[in-house]
LUMPA-114558 format. One record per residue (C-alpha): residue number from 1; x negated, y, z negated. Coordinates in Angstrom, 3 decimals. Layout:
N
n: NUM; xx: X; yy: Y; zz: Z
...
end
This chain:
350
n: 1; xx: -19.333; yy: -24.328; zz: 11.592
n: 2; xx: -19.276; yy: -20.488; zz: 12.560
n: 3; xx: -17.426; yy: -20.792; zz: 15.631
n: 4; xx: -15.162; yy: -23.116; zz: 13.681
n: 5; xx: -14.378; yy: -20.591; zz: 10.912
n: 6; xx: -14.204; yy: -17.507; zz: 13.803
n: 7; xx: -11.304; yy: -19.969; zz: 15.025
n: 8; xx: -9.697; yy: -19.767; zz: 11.818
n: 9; xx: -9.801; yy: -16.064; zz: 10.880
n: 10; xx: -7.220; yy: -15.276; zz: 14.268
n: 11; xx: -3.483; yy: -16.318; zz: 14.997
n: 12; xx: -2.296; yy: -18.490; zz: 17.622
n: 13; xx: -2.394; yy: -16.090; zz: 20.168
n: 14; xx: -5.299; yy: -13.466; zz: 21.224
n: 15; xx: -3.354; yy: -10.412; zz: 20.606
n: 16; xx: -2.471; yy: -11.186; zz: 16.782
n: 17; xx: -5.100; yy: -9.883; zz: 14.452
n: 18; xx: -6.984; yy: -11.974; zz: 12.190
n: 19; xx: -5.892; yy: -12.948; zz: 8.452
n: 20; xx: -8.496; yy: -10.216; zz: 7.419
n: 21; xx: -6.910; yy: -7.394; zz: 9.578
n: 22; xx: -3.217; yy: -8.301; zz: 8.357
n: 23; xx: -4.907; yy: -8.639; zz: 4.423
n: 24; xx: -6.232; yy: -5.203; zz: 4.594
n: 25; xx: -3.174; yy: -3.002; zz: 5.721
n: 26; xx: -1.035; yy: -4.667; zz: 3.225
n: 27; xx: -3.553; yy: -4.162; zz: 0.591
n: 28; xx: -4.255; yy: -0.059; zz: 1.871
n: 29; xx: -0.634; yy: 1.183; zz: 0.610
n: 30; xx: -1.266; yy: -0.760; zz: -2.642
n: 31; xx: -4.433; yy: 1.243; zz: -3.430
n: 32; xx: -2.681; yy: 4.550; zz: -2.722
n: 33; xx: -0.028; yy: 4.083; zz: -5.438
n: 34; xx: -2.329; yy: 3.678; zz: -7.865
n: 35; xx: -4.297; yy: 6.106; zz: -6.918
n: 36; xx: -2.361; yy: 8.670; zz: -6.947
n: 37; xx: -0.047; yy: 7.826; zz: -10.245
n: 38; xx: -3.281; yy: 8.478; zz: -11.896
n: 39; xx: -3.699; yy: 12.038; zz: -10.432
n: 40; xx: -0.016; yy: 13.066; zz: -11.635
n: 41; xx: -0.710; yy: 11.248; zz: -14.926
n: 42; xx: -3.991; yy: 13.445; zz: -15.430
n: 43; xx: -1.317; yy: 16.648; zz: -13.645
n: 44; xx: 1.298; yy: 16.202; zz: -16.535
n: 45; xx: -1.103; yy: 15.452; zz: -19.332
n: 46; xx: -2.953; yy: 18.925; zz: -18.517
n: 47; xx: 0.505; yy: 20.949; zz: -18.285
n: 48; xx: 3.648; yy: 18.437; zz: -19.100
n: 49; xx: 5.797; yy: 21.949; zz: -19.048
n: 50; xx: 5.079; yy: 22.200; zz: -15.660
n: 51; xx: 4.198; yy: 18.854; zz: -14.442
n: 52; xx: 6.283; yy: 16.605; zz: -16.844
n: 53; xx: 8.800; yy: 16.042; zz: -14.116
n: 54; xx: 6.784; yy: 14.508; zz: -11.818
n: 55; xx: 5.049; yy: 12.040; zz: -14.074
n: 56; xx: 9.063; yy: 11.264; zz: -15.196
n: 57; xx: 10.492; yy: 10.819; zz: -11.624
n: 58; xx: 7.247; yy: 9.437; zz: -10.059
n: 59; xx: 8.666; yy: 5.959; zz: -8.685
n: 60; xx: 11.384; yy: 8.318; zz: -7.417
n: 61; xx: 9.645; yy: 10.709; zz: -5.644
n: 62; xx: 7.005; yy: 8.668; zz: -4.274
n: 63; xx: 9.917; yy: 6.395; zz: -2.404
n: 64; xx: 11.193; yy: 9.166; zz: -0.895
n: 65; xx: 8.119; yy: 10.370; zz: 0.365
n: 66; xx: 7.198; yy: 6.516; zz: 1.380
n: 67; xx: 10.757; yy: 6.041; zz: 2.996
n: 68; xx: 9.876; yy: 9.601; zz: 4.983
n: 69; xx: 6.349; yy: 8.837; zz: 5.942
n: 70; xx: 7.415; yy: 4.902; zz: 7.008
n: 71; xx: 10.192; yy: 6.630; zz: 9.097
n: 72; xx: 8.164; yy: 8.771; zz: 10.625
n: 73; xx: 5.617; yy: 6.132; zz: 11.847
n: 74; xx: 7.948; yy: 2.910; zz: 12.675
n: 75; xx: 9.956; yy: 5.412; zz: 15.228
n: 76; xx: 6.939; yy: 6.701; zz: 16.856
n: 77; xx: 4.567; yy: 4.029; zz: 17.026
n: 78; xx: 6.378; yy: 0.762; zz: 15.994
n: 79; xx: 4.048; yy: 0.296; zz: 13.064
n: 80; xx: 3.942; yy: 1.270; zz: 9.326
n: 81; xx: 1.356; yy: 3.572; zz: 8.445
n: 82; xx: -0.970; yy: 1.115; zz: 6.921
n: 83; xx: -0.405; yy: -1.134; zz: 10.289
n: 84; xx: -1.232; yy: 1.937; zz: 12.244
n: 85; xx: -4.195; yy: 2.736; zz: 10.743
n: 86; xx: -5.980; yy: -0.794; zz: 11.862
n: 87; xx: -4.529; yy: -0.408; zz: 15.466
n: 88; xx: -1.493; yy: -2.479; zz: 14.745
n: 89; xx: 2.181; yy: -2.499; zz: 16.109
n: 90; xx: 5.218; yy: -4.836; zz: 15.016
n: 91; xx: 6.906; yy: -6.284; zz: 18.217
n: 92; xx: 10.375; yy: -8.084; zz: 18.081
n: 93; xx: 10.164; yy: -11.672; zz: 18.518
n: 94; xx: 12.836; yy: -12.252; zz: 20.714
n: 95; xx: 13.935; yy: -9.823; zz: 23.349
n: 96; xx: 12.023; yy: -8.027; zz: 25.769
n: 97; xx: 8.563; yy: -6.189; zz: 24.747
n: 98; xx: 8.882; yy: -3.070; zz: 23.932
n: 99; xx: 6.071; yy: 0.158; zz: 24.223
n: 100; xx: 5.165; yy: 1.108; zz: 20.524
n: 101; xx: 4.896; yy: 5.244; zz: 21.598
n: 102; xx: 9.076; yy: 4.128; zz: 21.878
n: 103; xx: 9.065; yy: 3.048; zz: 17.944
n: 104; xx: 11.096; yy: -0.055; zz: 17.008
n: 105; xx: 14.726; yy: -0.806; zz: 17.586
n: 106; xx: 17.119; yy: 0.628; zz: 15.540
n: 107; xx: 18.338; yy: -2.525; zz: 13.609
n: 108; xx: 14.504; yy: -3.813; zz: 13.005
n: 109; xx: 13.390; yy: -0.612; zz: 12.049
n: 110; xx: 15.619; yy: -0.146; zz: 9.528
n: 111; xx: 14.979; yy: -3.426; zz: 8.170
n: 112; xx: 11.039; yy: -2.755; zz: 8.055
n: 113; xx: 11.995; yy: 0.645; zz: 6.226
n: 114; xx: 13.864; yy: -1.007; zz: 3.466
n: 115; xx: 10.869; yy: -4.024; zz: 3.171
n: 116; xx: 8.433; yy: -1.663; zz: 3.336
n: 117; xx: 9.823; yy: 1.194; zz: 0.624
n: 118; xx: 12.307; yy: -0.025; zz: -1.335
n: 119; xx: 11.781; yy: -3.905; zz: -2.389
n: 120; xx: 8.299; yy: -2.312; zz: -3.844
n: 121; xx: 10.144; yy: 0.306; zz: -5.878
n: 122; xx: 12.822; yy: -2.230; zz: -6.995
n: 123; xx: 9.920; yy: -4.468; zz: -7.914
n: 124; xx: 7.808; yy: -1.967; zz: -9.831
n: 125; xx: 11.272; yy: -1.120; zz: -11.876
n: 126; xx: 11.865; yy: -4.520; zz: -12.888
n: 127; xx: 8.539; yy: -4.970; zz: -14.166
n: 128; xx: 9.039; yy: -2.041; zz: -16.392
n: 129; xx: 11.974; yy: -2.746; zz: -17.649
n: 130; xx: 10.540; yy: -6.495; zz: -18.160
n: 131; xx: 7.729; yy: -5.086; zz: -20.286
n: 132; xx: 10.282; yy: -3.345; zz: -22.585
n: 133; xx: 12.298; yy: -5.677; zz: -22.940
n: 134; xx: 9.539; yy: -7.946; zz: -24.232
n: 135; xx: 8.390; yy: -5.039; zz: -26.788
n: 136; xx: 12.359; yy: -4.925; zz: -27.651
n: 137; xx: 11.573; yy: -8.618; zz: -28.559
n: 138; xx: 8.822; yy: -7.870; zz: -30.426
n: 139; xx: 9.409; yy: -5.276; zz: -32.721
n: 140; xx: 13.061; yy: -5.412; zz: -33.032
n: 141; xx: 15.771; yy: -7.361; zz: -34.770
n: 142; xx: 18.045; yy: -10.009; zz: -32.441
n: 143; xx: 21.982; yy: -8.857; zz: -33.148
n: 144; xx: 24.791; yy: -10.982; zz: -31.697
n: 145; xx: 25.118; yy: -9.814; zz: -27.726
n: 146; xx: 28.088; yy: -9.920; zz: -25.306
n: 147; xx: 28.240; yy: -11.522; zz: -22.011
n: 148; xx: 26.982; yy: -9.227; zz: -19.743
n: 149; xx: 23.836; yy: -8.524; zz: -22.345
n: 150; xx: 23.263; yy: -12.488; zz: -21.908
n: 151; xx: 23.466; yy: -12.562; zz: -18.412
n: 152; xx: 21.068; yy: -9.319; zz: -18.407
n: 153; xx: 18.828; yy: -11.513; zz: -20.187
n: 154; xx: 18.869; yy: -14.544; zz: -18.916
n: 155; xx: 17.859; yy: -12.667; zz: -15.259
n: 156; xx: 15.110; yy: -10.975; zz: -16.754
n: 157; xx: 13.616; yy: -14.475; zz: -18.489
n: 158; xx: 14.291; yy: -15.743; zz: -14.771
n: 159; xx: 12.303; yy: -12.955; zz: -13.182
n: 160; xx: 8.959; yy: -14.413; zz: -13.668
n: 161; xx: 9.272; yy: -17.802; zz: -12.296
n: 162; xx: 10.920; yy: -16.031; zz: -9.260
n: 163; xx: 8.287; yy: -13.888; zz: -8.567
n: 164; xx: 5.497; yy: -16.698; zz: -9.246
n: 165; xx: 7.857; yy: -18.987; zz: -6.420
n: 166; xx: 7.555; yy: -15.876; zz: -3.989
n: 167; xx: 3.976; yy: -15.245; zz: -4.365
n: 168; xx: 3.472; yy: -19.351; zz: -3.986
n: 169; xx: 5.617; yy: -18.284; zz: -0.813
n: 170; xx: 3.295; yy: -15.294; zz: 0.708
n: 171; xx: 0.025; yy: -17.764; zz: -0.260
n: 172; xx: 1.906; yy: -20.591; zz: 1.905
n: 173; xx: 2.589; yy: -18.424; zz: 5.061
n: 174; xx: -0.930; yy: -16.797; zz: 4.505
n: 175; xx: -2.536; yy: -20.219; zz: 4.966
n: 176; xx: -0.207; yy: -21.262; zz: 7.583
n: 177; xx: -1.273; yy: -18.194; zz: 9.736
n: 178; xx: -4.982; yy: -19.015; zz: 9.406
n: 179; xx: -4.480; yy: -21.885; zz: 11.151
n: 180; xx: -2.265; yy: -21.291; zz: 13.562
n: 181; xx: 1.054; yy: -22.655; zz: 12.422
n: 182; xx: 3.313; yy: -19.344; zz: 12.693
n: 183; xx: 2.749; yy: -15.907; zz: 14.265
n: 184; xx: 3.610; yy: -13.897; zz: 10.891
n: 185; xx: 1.417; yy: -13.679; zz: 7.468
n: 186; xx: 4.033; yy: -12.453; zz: 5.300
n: 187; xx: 8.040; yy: -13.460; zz: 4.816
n: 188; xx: 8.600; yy: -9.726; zz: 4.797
n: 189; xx: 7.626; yy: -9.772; zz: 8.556
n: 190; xx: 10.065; yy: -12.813; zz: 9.142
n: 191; xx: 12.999; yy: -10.992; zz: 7.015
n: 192; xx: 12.459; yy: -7.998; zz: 9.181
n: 193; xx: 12.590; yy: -10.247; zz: 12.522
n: 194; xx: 8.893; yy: -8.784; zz: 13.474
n: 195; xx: 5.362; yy: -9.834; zz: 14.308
n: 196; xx: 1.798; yy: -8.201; zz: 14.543
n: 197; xx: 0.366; yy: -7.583; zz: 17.048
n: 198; xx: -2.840; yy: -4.978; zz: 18.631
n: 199; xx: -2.042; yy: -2.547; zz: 19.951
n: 200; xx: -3.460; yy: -2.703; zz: 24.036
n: 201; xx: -5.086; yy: 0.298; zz: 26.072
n: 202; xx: -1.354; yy: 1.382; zz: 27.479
n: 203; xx: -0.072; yy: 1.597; zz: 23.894
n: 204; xx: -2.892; yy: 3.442; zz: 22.694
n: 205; xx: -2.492; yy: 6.067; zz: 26.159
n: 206; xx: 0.873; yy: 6.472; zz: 25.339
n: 207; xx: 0.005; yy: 7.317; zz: 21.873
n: 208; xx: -2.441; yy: 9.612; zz: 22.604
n: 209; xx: -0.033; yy: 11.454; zz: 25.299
n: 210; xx: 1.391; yy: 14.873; zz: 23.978
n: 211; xx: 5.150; yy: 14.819; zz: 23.336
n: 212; xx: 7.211; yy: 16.523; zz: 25.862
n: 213; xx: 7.845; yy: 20.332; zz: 25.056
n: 214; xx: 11.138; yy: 20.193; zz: 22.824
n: 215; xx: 14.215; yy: 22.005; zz: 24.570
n: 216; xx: 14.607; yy: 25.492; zz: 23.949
n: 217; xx: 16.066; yy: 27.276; zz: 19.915
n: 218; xx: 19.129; yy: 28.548; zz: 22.062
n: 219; xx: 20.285; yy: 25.139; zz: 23.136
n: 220; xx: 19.663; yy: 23.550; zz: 19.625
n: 221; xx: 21.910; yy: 23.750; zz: 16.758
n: 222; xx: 21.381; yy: 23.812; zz: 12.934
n: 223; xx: 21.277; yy: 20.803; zz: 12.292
n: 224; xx: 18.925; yy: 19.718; zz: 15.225
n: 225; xx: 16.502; yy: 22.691; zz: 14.306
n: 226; xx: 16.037; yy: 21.084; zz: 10.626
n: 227; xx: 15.671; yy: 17.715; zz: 11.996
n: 228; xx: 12.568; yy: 18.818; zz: 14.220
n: 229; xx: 11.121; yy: 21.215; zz: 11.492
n: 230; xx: 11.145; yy: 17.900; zz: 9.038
n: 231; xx: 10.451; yy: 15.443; zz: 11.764
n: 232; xx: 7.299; yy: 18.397; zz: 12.592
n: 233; xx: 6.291; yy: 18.901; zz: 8.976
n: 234; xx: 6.707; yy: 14.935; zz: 8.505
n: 235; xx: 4.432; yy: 14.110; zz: 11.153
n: 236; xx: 1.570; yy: 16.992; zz: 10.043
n: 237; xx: 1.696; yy: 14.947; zz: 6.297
n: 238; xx: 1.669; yy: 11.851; zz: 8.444
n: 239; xx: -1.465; yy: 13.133; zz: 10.633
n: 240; xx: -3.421; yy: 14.500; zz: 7.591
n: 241; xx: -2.984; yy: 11.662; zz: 5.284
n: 242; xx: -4.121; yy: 9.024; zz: 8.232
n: 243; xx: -7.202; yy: 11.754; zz: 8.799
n: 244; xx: -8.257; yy: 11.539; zz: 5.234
n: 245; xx: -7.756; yy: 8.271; zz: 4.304
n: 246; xx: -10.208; yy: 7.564; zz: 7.825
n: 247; xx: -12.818; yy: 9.418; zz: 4.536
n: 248; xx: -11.512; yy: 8.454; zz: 1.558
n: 249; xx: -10.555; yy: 4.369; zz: 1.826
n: 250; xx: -13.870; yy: 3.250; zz: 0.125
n: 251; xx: -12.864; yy: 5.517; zz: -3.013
n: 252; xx: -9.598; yy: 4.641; zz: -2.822
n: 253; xx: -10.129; yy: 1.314; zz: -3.930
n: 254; xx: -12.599; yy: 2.203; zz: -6.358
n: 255; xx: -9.747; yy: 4.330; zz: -7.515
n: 256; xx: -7.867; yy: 0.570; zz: -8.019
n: 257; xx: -10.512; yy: -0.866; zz: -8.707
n: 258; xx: -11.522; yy: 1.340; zz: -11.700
n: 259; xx: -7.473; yy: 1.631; zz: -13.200
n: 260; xx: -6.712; yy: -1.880; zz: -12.667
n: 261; xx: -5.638; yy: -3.338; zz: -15.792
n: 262; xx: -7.740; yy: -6.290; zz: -15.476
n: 263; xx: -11.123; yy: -3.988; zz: -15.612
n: 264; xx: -9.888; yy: -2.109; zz: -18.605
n: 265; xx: -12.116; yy: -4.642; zz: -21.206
n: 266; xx: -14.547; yy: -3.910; zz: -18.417
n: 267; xx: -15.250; yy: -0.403; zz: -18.492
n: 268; xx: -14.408; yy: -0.270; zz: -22.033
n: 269; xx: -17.305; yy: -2.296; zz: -22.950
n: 270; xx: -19.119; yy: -0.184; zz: -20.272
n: 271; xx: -18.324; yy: 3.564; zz: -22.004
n: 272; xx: -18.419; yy: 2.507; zz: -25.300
n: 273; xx: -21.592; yy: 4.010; zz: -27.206
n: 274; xx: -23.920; yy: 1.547; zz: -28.586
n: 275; xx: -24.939; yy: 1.163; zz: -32.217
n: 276; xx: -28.316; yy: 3.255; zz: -32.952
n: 277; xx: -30.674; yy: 1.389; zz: -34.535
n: 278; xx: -32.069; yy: 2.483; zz: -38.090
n: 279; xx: -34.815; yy: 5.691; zz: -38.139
n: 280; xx: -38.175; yy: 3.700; zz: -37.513
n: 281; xx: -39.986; yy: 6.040; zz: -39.968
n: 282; xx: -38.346; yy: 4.886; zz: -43.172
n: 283; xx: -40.522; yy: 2.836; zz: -45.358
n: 284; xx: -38.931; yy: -0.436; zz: -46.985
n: 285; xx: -38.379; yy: 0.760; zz: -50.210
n: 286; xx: -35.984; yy: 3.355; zz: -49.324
n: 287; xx: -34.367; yy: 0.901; zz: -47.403
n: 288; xx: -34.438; yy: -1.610; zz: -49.853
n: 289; xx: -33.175; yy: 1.061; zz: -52.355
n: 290; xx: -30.354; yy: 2.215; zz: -50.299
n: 291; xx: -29.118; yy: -1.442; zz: -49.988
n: 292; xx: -29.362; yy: -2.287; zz: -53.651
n: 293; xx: -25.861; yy: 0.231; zz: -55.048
n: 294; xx: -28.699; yy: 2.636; zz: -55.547
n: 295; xx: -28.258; yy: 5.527; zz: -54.927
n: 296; xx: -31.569; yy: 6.968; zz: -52.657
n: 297; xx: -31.911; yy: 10.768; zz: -54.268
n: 298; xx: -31.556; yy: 10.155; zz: -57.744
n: 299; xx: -32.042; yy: 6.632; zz: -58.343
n: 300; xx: -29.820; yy: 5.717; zz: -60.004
n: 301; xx: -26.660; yy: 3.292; zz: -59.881
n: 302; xx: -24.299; yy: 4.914; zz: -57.101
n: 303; xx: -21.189; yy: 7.333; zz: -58.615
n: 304; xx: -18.332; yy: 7.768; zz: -56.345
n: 305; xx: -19.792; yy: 6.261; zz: -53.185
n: 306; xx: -20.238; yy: 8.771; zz: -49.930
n: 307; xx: -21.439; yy: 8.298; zz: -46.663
n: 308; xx: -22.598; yy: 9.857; zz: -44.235
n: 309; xx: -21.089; yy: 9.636; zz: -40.744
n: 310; xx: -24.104; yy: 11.191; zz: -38.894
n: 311; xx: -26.596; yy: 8.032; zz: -40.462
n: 312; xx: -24.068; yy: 5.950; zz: -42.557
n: 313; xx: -26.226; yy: 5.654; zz: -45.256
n: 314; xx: -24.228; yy: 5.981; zz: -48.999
n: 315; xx: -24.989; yy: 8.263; zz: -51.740
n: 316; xx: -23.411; yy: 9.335; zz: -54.916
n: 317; xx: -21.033; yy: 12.619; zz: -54.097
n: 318; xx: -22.732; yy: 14.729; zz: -55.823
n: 319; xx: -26.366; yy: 14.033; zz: -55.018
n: 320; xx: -25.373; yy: 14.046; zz: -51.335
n: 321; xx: -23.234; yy: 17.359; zz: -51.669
n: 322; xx: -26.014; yy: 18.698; zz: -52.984
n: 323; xx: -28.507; yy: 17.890; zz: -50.646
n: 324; xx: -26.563; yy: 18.554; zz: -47.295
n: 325; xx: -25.038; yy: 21.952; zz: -48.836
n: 326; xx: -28.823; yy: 23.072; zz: -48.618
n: 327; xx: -30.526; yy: 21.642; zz: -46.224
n: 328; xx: -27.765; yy: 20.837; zz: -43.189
n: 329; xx: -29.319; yy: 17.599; zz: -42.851
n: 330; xx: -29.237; yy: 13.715; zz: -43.374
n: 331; xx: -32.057; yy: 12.981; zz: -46.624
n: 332; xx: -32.851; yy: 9.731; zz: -45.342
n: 333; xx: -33.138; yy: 10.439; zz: -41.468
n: 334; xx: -33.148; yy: 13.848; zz: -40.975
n: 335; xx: -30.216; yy: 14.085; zz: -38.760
n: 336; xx: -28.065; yy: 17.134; zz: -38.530
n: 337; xx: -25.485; yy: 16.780; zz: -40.939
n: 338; xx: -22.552; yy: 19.310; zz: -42.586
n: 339; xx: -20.144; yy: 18.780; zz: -45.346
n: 340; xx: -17.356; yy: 17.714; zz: -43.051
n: 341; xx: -19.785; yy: 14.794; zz: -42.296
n: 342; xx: -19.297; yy: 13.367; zz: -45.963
n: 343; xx: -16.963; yy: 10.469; zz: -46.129
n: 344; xx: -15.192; yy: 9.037; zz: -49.865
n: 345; xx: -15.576; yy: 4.887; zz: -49.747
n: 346; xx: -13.006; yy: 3.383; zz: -51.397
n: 347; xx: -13.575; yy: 0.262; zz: -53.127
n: 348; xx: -10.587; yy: -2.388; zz: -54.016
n: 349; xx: -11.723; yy: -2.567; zz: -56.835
n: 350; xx: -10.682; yy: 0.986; zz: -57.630
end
């Protein structure tokens, strides 16, 4: 049974990484998103003068530095960065083989760019402007509409059942990878006319090679100069961000893990305080007093019914004004307790 199921976690060939490998890269960029949405959310909550902007523009700015750092890594090492970071490559499936250190063909990398940046940021859009439509739908009254507002939405009540038919899709190629059946995992590898595959020891020399010494300022001109300071400044975001997620994966997806929205009930139910139990030392007829509409200082029937938010026991207002105003604390259980502390209950009755 082992050496069965080792059989089934690799592709057909020996050089295609297993369903685990190929799971894990595409899952890496998804827990960097997240990740850091929630540090410019907690940015432009702290100074939204400042930092507003970027919390506005985020699915904006965060393609174009995904479209930059994708670039940079699918023209020098034929991979994306998530692929590169588990020792992958994407090779063309029909031509000759091609070094990775020489990055991907023109026409397949710019296909890969596009998969890889913008159907993500088109997706994300459409779900947000499928959530407002539904509060729209909710909250607001349904007025005659013209033919383009009916065609609007009729695409977004379409938008659902074509995303459940492509992720039925992605599970379909998934399984027929595991065993063997086709050399890709995912229809975006098929739309971009690439495969996966390990890198070997000569791609992994090449890599490591320094780049030939650029040619000299003199012989360059303006434009070429900014092209190598970006394509320089590119590739030091590229090298840092591949260094620190090599420390920081594990708490990335705790990161997702923790701001998913299925583990909101979760860690609500986690942080929220617990009830205290009633003060052990009170004897039953107080108890039984303070249950009864009576009123536990003077005795009586309770007048204009206040509690206390420190014990939430009731009193009559005045009694309990009284008391607090004095003595700064709860007569019942002692707690520390001020006048703000006092809260009016409100009967329907009255």
């Amino acid at each position: 049974m082992a050496e069965r199921g080792a059989h089934l976690t690799t592709a057909a060939t020996d050089e295609g990484p297993s369903i685990f490998e190929v799971l894990a890269q595409d899952t890496l960029m998804g827990a960097v998103r997240p990740a850091l949405q929630h540090a410019v959310k907690v940015l432009a909550e702290s100074n939204p003068s400042r930092y507003g902007f970027l919390w506005r523009w985020f699915d904006e700015i965060y393609l174009t530095l995904d479209l930059l750092l994708q670039h940079h890594f699918l023209s020098r090492t034929s991979a994306s960065f998530s692929e590169n970071f588990y020792g992958l490559k994407r090779v063309v499936t029909s031509g000759p083989g091609r070094p990775a250190h020489l990055g991907l063909p023109r026409k397949q990398r710019l296909r890969s760019l596009l998969l890889l940046a913008l159907v993500p940021y088109l997706r994300a859009k459409l779900e947000n402007i499928l959530a407002r439509q539904r509060d729209e739908d909710d909250f607001s009254i349904q007025l005659p509409q013209s033919a383009c507002r009916r065609m609007y939405r009729a695409f977004l009540a379409a938008y659902p059942f074509v995303s459940t038919a492509w992720e039925g899709w992605v599970f379909c190629q998934q399984l027929l990878y595991i065993f063997g059946r086709t050399s890709r995992h995912s229809p975006l590898l098929w739309l971009a006319g690439v495969k996966l595959m390990h890198l070997n020891a000569q791609d992994i020399r090449n890599l490591d090679l320094k780049p030939q010494s650029p040619p000299s300022a003199s012989n360059q001109s303006v434009g070429q100069r900014l092209q190598g300071l970006l394509s320089t400044a590119v590739g030091g975001v590229a090298v840092s961000l591949s260094t620190s997620l090599s420390l920081g994966v594990f708490f990335l997806q705790f990161l997702e893990w923790w701001y998913s929205s299925e583990n909101q009930s979760t860690i609500k139910s986690l942080t929220s305080l617990p009830t205290p139990p009633p003060p052990l030392h009170l004897d039953r007829e107080q108890t039984a007093t303070a249950a009864n509409n009576i009123c536990p200082l003077c005795h009586n029937v309770r007048v204009n019914d206040t509690a206390l938010a420190t014990s939430g026991y009731v009193f009559c207002y005045r009694c309990v004004y009284v008391y607090v105003k004095a003595h700064q604390r709860c007569p019942l259980t002692g707690y520390p307790t001020e006048l703000q502390h006092l809260i009016k209950i409100y009967s329907p009755e009255g």
